[in-house]
N, C-alpha and C positions, 0 to 999 in steps of 0.2 A: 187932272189926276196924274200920277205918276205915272212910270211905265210897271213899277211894283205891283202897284194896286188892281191897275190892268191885268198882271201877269196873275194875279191871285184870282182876280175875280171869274177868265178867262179860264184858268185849271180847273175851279169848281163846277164852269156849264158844259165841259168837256163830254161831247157825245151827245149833246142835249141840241131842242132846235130851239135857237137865239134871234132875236132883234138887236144888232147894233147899231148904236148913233155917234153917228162921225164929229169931228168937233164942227166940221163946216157944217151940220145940220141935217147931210144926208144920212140916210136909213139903209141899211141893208138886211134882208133874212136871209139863214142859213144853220146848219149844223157844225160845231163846233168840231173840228175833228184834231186839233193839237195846238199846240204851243210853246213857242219858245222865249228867248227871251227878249225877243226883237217885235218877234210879230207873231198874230193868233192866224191858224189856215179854219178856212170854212169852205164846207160842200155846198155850194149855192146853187138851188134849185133852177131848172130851166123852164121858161116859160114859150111852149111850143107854140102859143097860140100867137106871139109875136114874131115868131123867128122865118125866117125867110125861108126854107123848106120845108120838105114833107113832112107830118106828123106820124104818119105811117111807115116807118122805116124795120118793119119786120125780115129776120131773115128765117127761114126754112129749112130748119135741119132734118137730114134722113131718119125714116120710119114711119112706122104706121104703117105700111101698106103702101109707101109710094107719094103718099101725098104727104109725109113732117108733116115736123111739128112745129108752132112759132118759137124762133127764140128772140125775145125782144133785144134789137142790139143797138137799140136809142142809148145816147147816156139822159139820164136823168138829173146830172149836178154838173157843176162845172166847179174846179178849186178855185179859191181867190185866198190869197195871204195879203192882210193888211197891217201893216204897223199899231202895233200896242200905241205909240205916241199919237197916234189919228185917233183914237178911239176917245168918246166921251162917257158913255154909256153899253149895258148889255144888259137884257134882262129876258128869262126866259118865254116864250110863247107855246099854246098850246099846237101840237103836231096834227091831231085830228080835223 
């Protein structure tokens, strides 16, 4: 596909969460979050259960009485910008 078609099809799942497929066959999920005319950026989820630290990374901010409250300060995505010309496919998946 062009990098056109890419750049079209990539403006329409804008904000959405997508499956893309690489031309080398790999898969990625994530949320669409822009695009230009080089490359689409996506919020890629993290998978804690792989990753080599804590899952529990809570911080505790003041109130209540002394004891906070949690503020969850994990991130949850991580950016990845990948080239419109890498991309083969995209097609939406459900979020639920």
């Amino acid at each position: 596909m062009t990098n056109k078609t890419m750049y079209d099809q990539c403006s329409e799942h804008i904000h959405l969460y997508v499956l893309i497929q690489m031309n080398d066959g790999s898969q990625i999920d994530g949320i669409v979050t822009g695009v230009d005319n080089e490359n689409v950026h996506l919020a890629v989820p993290i998978d804690y259960s792989q990753a080599n630290h804590s899952y529990d990374q809570r911080v505790f901010w003041p109130g209540y009485g002394g004891f906070g409250y949690p503020g969850f300060g994990r991130r949850r995505f991580n950016r990845l910008i990948l080239p419109l010309a890498a991309l083969a496919a995209i097609s939406v998946l459900p979020w639920y």
